[in-house]
Backbone bond lengths (Angstrom), bond angles and torsions (degrees), N, CA, C in turn:
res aa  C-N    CA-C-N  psi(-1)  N-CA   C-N-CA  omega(-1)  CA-C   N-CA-C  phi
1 X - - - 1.458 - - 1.521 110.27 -
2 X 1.689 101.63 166.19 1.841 93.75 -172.71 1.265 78.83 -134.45
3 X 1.547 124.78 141.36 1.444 132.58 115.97 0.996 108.81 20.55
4 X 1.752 119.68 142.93 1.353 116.83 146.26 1.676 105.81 -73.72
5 X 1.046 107.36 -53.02 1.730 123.88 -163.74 1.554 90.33 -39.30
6 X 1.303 137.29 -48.36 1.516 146.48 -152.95 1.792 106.19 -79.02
7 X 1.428 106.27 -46.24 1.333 144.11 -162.62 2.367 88.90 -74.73
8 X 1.126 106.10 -39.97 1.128 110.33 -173.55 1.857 108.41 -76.60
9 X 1.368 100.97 -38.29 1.600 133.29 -165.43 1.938 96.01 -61.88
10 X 1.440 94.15 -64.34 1.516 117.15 170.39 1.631 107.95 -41.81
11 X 1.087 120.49 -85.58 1.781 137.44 -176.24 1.656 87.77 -38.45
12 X 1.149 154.00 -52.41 1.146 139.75 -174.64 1.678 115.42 -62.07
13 X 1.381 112.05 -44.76 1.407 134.21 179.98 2.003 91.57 -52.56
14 X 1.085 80.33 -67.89 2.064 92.63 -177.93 1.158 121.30 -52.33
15 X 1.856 119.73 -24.54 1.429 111.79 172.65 2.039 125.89 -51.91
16 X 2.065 93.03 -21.40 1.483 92.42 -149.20 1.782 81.11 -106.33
17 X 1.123 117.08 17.52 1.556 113.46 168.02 1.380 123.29 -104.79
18 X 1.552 109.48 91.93 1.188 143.26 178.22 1.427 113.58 -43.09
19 X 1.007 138.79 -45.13 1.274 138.96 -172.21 1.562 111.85 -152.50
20 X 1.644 116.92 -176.13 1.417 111.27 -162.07 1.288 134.21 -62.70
21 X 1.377 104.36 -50.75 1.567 129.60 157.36 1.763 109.08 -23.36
22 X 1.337 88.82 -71.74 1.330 89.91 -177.46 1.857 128.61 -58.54
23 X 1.309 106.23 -23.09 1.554 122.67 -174.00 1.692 78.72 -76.90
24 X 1.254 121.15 -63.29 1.583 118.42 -151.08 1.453 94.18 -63.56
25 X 1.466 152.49 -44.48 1.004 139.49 -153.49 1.823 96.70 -74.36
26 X 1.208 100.64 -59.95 1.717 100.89 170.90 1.167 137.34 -36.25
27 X 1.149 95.94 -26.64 2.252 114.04 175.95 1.277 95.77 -80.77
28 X 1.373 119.72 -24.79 2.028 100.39 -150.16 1.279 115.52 -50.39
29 X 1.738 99.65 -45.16 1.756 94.14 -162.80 1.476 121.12 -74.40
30 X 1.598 98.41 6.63 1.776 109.60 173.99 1.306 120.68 -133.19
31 X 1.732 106.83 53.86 0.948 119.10 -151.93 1.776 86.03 -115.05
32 X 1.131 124.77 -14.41 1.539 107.82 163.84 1.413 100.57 -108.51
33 X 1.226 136.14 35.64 1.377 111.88 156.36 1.891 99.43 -113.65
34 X 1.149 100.89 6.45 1.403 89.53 154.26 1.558 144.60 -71.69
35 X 1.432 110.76 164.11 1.503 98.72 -169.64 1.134 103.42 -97.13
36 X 1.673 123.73 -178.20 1.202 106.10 -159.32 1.327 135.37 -88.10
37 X 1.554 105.18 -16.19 1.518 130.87 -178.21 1.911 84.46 -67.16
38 X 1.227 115.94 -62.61 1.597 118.31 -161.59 1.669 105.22 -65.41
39 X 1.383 120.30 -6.77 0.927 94.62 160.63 1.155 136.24 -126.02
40 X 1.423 112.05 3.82 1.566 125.32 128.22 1.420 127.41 -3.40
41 X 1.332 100.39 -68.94 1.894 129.27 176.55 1.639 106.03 -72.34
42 X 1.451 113.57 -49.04 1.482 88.79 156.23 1.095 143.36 -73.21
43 X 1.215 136.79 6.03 1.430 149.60 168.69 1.625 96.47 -79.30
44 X 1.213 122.45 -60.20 1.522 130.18 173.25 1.249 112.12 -25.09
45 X 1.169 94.75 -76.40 1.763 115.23 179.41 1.480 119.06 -56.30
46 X 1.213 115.14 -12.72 1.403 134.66 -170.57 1.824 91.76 -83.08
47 X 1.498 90.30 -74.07 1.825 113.83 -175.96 2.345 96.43 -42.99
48 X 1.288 87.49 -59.07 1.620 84.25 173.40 1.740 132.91 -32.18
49 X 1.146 99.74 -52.72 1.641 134.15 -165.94 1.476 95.64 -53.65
50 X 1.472 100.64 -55.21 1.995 109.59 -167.97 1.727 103.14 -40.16
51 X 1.771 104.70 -53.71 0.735 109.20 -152.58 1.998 118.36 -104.89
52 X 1.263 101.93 19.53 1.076 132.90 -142.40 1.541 121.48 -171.22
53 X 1.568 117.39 44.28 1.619 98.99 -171.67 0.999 123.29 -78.27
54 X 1.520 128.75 -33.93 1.246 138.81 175.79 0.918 112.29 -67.01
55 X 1.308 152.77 4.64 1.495 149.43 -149.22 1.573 99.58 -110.46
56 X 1.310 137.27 149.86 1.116 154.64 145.99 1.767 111.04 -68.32
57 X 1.330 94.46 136.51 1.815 130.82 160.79 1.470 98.06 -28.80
58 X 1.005 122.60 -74.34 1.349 114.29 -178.15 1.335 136.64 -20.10
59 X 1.597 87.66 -65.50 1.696 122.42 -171.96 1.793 98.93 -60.30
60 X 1.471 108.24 -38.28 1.645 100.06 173.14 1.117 131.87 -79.38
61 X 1.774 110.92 -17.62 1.677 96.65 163.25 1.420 103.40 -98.74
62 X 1.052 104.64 7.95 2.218 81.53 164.61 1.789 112.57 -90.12
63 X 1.211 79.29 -12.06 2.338 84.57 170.66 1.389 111.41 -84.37
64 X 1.864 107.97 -7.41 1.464 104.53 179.20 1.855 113.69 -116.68
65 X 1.709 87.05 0.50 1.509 98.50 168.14 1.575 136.62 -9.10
66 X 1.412 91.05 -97.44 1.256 123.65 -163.57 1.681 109.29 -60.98
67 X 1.475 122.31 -18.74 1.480 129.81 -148.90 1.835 77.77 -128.52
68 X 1.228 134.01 -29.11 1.303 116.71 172.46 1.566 122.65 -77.45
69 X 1.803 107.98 -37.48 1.062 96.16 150.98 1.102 164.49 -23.18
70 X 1.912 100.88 -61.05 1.410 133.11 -179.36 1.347 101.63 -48.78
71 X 1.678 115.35 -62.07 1.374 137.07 -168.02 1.589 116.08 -62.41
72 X 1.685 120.65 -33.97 1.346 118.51 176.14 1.718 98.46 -82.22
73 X 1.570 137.64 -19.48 1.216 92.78 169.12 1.341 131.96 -100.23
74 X 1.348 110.64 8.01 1.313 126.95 171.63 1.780 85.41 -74.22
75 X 1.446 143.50 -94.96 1.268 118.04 -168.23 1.496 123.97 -40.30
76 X 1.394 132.62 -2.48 1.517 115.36 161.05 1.551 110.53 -72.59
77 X 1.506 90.37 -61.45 1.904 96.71 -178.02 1.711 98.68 -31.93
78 X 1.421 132.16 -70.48 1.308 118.40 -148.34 1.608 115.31 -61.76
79 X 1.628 98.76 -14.35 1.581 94.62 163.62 1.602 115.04 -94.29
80 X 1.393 123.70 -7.26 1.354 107.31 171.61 1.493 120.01 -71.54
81 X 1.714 87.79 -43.65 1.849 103.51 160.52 1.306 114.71 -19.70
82 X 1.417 105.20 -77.95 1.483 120.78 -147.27 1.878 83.21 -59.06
83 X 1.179 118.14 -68.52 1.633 124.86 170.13 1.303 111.94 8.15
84 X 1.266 101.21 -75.30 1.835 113.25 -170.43 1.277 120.42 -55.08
85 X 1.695 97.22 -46.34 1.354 106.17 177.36 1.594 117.51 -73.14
86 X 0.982 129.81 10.19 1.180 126.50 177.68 1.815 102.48 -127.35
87 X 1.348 117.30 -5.38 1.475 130.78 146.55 1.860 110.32 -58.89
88 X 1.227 98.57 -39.19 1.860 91.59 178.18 1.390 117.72 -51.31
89 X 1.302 118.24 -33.19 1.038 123.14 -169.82 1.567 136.70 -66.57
90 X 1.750 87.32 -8.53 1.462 111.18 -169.62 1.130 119.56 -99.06
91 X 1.409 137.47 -176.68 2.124 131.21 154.46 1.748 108.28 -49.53
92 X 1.265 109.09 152.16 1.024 119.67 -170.50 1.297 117.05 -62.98
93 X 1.743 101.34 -22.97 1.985 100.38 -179.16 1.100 111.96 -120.74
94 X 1.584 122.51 26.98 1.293 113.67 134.96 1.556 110.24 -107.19
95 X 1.344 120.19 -21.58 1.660 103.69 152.37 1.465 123.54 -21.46
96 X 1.386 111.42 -68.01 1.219 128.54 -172.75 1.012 114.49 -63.60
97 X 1.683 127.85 -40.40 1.629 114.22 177.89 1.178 98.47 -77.99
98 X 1.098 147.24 -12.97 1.554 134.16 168.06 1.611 110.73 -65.90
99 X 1.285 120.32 -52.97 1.307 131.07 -174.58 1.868 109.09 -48.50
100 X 1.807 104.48 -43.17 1.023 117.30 -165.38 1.598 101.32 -63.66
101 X 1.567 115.31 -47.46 1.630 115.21 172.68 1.231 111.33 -49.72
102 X 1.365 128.64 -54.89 1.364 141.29 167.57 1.381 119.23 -15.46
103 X 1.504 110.99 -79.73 1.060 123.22 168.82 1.396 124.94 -48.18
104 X 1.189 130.85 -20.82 0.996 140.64 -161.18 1.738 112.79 -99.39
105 X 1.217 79.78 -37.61 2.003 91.79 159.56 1.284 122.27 -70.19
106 X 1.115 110.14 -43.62 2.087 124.73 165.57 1.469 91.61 -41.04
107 X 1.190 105.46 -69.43 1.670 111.63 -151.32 1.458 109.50 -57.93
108 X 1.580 128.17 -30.66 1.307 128.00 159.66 1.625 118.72 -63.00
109 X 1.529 102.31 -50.72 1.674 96.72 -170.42 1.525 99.74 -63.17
110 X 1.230 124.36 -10.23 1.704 109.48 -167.52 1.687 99.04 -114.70
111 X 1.151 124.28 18.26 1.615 135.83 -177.46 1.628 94.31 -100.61
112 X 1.232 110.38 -44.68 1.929 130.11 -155.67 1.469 82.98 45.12
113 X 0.713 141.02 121.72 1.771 144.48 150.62 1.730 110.84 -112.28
114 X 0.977 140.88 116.14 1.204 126.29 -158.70 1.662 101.21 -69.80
115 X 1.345 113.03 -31.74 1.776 130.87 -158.61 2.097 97.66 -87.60
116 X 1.384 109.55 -3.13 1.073 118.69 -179.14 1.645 116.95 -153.76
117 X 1.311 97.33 59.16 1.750 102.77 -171.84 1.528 110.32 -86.28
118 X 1.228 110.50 151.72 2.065 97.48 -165.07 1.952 86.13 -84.02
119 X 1.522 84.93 164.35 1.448 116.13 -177.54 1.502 117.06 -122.51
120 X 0.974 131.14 118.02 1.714 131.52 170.33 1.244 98.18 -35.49
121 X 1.208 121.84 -69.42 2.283 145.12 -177.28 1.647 93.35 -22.40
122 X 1.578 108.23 -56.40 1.537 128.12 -163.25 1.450 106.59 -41.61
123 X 1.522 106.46 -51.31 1.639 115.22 -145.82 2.232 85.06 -92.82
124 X 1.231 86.11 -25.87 1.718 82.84 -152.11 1.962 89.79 -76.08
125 X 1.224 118.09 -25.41 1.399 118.95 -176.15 1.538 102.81 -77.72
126 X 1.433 118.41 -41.21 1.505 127.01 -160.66 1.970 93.49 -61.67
127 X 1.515 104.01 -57.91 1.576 105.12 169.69 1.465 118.37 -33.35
128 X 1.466 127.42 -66.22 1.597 114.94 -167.65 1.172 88.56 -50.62
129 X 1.634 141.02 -82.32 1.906 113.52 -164.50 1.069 141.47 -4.08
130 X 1.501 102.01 -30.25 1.329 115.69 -161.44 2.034 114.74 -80.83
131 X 0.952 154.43 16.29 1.411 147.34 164.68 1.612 128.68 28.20
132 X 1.418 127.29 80.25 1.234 117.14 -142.63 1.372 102.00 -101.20
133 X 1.499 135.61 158.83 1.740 111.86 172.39 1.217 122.48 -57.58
134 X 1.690 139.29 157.87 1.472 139.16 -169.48 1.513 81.19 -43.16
135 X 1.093 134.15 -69.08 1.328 138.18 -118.47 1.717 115.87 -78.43
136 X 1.383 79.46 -23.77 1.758 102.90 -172.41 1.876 104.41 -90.67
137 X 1.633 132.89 9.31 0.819 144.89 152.35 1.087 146.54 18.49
138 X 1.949 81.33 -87.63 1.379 122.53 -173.50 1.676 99.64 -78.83
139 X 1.449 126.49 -52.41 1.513 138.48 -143.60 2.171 85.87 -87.93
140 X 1.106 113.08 -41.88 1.277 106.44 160.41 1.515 148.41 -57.07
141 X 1.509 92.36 -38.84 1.735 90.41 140.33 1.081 145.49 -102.67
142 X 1.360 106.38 40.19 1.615 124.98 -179.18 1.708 78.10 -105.17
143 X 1.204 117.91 -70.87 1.543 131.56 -179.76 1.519 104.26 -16.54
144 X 1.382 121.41 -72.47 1.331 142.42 170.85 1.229 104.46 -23.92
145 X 1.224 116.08 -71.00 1.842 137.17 -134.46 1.906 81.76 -81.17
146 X 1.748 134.45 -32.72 1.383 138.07 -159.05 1.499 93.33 -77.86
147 X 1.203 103.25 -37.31 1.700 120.31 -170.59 1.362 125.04 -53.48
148 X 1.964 100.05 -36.39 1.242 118.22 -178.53 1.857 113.18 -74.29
149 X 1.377 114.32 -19.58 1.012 121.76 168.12 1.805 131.42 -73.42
150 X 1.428 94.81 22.48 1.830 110.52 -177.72 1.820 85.73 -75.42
151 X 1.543 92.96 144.90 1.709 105.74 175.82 1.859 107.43 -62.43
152 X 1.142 93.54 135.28 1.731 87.90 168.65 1.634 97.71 -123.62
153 X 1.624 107.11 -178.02 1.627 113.03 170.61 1.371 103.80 -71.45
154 X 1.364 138.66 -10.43 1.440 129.58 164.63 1.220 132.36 -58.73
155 X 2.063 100.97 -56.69 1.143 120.05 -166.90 1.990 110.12 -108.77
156 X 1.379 108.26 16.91 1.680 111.56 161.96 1.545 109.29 -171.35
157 X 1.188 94.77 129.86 1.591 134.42 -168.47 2.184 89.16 -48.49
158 X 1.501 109.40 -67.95 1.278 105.83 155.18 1.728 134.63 -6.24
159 X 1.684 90.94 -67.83 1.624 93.48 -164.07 2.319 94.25 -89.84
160 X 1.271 101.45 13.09 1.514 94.66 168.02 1.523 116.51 -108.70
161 X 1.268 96.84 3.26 1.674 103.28 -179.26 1.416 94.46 -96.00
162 X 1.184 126.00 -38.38 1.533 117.29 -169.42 1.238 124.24 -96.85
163 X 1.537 111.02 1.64 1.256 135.97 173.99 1.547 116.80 -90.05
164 X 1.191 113.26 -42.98 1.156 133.69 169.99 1.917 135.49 -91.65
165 X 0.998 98.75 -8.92 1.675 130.67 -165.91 1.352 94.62 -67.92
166 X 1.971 135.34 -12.97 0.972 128.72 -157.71 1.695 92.67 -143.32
167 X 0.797 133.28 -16.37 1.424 142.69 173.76 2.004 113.52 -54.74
168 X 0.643 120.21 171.82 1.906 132.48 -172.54 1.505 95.13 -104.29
169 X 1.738 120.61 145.97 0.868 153.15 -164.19 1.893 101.13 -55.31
170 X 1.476 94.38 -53.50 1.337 87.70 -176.51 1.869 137.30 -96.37
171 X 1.465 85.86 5.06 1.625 115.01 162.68 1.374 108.01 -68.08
172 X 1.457 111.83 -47.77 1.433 110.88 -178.05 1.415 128.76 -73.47
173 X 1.567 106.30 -23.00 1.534 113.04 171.71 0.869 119.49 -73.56
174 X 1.291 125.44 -16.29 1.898 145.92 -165.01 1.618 107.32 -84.29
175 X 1.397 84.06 -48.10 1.564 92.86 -170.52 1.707 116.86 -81.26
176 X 1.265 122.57 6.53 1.044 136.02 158.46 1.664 120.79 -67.68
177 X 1.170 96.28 -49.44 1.613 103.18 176.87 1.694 108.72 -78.82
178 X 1.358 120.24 -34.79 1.595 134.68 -161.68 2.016 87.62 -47.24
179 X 0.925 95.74 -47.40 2.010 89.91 -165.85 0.945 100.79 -61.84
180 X 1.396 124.92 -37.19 2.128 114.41 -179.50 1.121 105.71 -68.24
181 X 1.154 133.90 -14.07 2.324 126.52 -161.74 1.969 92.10 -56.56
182 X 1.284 82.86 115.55 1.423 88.10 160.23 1.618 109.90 -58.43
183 X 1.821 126.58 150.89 1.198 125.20 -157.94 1.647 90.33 -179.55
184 X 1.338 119.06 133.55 1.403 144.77 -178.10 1.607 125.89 -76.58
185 X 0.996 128.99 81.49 1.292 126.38 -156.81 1.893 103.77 -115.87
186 X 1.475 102.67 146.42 1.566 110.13 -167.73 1.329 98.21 -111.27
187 X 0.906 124.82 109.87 1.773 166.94 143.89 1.493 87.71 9.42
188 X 1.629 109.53 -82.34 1.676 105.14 161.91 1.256 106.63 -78.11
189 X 1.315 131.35 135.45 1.261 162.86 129.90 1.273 105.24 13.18
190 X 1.522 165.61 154.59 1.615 149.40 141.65 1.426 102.84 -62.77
191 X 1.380 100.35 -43.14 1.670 97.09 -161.94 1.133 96.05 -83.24
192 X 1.384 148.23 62.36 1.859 168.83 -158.74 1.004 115.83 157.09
193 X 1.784 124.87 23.08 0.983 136.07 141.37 1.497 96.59 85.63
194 X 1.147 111.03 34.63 1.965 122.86 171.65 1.373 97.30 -78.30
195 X 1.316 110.49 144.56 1.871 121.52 -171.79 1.634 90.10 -106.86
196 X 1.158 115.28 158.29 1.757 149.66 174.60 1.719 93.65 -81.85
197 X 1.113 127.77 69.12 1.713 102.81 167.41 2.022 80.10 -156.67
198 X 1.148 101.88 174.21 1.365 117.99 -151.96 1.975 97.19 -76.57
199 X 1.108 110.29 -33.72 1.445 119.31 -173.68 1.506 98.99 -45.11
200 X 1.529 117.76 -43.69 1.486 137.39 -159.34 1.710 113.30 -85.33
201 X 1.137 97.41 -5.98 1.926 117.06 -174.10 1.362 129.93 -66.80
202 X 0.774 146.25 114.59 1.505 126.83 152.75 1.736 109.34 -143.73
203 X 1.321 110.93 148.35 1.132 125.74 -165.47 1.452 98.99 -108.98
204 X 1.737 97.23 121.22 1.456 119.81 176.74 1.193 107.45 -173.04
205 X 1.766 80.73 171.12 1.865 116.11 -140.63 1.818 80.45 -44.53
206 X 1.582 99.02 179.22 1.721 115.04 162.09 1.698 119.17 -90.10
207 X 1.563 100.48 -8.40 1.532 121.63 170.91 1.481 96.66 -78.24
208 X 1.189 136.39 -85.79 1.267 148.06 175.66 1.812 112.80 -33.60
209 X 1.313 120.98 -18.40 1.432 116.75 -160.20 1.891 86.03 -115.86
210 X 1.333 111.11 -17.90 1.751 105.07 172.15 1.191 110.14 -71.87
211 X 1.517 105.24 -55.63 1.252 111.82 -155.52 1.343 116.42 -71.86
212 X 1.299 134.54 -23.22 1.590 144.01 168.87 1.793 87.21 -51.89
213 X 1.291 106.34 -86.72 1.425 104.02 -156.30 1.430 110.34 118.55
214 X 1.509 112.43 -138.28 1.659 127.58 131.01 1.326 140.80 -73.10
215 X 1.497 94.30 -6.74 1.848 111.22 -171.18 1.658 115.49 -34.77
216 X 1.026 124.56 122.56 1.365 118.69 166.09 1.800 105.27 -46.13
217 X 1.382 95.64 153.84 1.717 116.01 -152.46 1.945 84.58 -86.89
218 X 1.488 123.70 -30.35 1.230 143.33 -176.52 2.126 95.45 -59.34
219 X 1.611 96.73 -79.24 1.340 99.19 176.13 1.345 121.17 -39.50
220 X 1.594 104.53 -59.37 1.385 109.32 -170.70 2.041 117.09 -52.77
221 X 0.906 110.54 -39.23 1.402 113.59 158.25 1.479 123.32 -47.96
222 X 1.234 110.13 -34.31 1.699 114.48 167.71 1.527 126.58 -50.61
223 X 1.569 89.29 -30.26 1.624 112.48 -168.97 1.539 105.29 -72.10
224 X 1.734 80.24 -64.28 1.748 99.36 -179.99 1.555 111.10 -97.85
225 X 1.342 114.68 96.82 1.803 100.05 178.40 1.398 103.30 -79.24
226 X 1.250 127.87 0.72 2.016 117.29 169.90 1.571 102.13 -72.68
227 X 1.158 133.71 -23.94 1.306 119.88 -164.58 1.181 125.85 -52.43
228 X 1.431 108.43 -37.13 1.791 107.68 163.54 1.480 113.35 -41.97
229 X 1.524 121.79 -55.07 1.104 131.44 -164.90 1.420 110.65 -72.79
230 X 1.303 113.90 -28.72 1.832 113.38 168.00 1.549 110.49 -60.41
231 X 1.537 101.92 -57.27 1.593 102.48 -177.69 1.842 111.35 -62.93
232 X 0.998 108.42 -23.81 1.596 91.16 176.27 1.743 112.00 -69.73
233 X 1.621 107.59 -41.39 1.857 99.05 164.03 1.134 121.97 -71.93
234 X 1.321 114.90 12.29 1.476 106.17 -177.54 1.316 113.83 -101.22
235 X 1.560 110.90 -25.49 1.474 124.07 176.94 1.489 100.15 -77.67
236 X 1.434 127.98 -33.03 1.403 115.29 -169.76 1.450 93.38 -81.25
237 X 1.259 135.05 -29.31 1.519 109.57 178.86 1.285 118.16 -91.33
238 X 1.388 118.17 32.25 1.416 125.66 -177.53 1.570 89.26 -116.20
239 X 1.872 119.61 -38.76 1.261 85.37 -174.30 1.616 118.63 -83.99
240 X 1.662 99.70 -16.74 1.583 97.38 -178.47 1.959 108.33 -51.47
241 X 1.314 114.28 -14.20 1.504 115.81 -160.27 1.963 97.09 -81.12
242 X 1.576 87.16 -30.82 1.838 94.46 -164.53 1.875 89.55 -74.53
243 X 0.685 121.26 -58.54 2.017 141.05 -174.03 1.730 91.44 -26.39
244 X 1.587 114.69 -52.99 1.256 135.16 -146.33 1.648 101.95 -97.83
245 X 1.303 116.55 -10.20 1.318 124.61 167.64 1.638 107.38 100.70
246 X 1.233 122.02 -13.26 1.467 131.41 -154.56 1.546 96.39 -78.61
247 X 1.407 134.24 1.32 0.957 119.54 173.14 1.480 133.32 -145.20
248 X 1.468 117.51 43.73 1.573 126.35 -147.33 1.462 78.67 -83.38
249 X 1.894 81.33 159.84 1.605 116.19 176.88 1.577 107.13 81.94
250 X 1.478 109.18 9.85 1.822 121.87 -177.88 1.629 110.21 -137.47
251 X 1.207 118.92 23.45 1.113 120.38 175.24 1.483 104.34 -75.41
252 X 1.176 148.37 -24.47 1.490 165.22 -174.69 1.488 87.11 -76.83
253 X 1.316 141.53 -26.20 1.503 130.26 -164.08 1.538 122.78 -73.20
254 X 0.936 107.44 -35.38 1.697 115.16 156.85 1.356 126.89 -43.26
255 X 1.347 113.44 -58.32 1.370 115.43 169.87 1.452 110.39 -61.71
256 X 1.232 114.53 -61.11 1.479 99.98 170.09 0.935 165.91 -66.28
257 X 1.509 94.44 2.35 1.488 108.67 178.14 1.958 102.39 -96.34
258 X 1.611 94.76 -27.69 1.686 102.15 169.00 1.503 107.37 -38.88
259 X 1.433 117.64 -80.16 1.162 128.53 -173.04 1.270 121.35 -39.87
260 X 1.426 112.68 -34.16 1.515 119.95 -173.68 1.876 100.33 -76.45
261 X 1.057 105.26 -70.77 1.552 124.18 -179.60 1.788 100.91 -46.56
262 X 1.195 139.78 -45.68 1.472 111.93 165.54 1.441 114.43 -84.51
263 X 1.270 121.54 -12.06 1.864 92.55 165.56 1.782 109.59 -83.74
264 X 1.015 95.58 -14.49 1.896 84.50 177.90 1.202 116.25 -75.92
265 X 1.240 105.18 -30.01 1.552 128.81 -147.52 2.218 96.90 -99.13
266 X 1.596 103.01 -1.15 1.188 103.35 -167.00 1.222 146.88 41.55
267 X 1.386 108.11 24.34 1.230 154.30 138.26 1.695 96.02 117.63
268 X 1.188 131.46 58.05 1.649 122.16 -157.37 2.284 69.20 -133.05
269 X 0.655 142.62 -11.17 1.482 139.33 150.07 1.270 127.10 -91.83
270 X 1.244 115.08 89.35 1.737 89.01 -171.95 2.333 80.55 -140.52
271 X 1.633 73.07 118.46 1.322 94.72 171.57 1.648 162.76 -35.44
272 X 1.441 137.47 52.86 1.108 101.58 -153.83 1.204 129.30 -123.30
273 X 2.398 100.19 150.01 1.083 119.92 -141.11 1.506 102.74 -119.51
274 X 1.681 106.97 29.29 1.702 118.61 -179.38 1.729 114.05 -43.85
275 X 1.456 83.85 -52.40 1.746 100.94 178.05 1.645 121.90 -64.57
276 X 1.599 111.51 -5.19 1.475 102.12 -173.68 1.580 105.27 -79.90
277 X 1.123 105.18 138.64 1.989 107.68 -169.31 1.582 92.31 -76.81
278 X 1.220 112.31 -12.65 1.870 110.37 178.48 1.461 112.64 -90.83
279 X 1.431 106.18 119.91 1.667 104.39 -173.39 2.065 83.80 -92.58
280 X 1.517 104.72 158.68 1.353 117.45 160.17 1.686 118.40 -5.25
281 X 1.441 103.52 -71.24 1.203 105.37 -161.47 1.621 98.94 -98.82
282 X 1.136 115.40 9.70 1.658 89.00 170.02 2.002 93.58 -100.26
283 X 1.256 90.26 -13.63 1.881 74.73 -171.72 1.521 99.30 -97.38
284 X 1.388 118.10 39.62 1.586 117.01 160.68 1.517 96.23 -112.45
285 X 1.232 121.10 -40.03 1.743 139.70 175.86 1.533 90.62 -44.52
286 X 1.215 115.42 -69.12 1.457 101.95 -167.76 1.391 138.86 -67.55
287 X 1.312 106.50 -22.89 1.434 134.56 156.01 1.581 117.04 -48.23
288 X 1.657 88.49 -49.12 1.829 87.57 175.95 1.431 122.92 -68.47
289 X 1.468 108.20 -36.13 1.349 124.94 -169.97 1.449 111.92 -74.43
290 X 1.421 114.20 -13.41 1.678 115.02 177.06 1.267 96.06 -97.22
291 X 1.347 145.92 -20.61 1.725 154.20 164.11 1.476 96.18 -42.85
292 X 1.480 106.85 -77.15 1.432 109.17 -176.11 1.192 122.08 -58.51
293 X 1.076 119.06 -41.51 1.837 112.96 -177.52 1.615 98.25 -59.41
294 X 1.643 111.83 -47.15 1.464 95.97 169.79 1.174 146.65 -44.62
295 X 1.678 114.91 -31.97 1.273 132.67 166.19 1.075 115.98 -71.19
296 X 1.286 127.76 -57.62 1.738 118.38 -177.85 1.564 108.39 -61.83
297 X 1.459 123.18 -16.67 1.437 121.27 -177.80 1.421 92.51 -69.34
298 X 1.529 126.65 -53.35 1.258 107.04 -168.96 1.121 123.18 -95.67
299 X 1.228 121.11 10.12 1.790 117.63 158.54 1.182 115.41 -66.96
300 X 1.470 126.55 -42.78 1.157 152.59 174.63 1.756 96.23 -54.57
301 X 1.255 126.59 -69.08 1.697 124.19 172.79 1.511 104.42 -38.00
């Protein structure tokens, strides 16, 4: 992840880079904190440049147009597919109003209309309408949860060529870095009654903080089964930050974010903090003890 402050620093650097060459040389040294779709496209743009320095971003995804297209709507169909078929499973007339959305998405992705281009939002909004029997519930939000897997410019290299294929030179350089911005996201959801206090925190990409949504932290792991394995480096580089001083009055944050992250996480996260030299109660001690020094500092002011 990058900074915003850095992320801002960068976009200025990128305003005065005229063409590709120049954008690609500017990315390099943050060329692994990219995500993976973005850096997909920088490799592209990279491969472009050799042959092509002067050329603008643009000009290279419209040479990857027509063949990215083809390929993102063949990956929608296989999720509308899967859709239907997991519509069988249901009463016959909500089969059908499902089918009817269905179809109706075909009929755009195979129109391309520019004034009517399909939308992931489209299909996933057209669903809540839908009213399924009690019983049919469960098999409906399986339906749902398949749905969420439509390609976006995040999650396929595809749907960022055709998304972007029409955009300005320096929109596109921007938006390369935009998925790394470090960005604050609550474990529970707000709108699921997630609280604002640090227990509820975690810091991630702006790729990672879209794409959840509201998703339960349970589901969302379905998607991504590494996530356990992210959050376990994420706590160790939170504590190397506390070790290093960069983070007093948060030594308590480990534990709490443990606790939080396996009940959300339904216990498929469960943390470990063997190695933290801070047991429980000494990293409440220290917490307190930076309170007070704070206070007598400012009585003293």
């Amino acid at each position: 992840m990058i900074p915003g402050s850095s992320i801002n620093r960068i976009n200025k650097r990128l305003d005065a880079c005229d063409n590709v060459e120049k954008v690609v040389k500017e990315l390099l040294p943050f060329k692994d904190y990219l995500q993976p779709v973005e850096k997909q496209m920088y490799e592209k743009f990279t491969e472009y440049s050799k042959r092509n320095p002067s050329g603008k971003l643009p000009d290279c995804l419209k040479e990857m147009y027509e063949d990215s297209l083809t390929k993102l709507k063949l990956e929608e169909f296989v999720v509308l597919d899967d859709v239907d078929r997991i519509s069988l499973h249901m009463s016959p007339k909500t089969a059908f109003a499902l089918r009817y959305k269905t179809t109706r998405c075909r009929q755009v992705i195979l129109d391309n209309k520019k004034e009517d281009t399909f939308k992931r939002k489209t299909l996933l909004t057209s669903l809540d309408e839908i009213i399924p029997e009690p019983y049919e519930k469960t098999i409906f939000e399986q339906m749902k949860d398949r749905a969420l897997y439509l390609p976006t410019s995040s999650t396929s290299p595809n749907a960022f060529v055709v998304k972007y294929a029409d955009r300005s030179h320096d929109e596109i350089a921007k938006r390369l870095l935009r998925a790394s911005e470090a960005t604050i996201e609550h474990i529970l959801p707000d709108s699921k009654g997630g609280k604002n206090s640090i227990a509820n925190f975690l810091l991630v990409s702006s790729k990672g903080n879209s794409l959840r949504e509201n998703i339960p932290l349970v589901k969302f792991i379905q998607r991504f089964p590494n996530i356990p394995e992210l959050c376990q480096k994420y706590v160790e580089e939170i504590i190397k930050a506390i070790y290093n001083g960069e983070l007093k009055r948060n030594e308590t944050y480990p534990y709490k974010i443990q606790r939080t992250l396996e009940k959300e996480s339904g216990g498929k996260i469960k943390l470990d903090l063997t190695d933290y030299k801070y047991s429980p109660d000494e990293a409440k001690r220290l917490v307190r003890a930076h309170y007070n020094k704070t206070r007598k500092f400012d009585k003293k002011g």
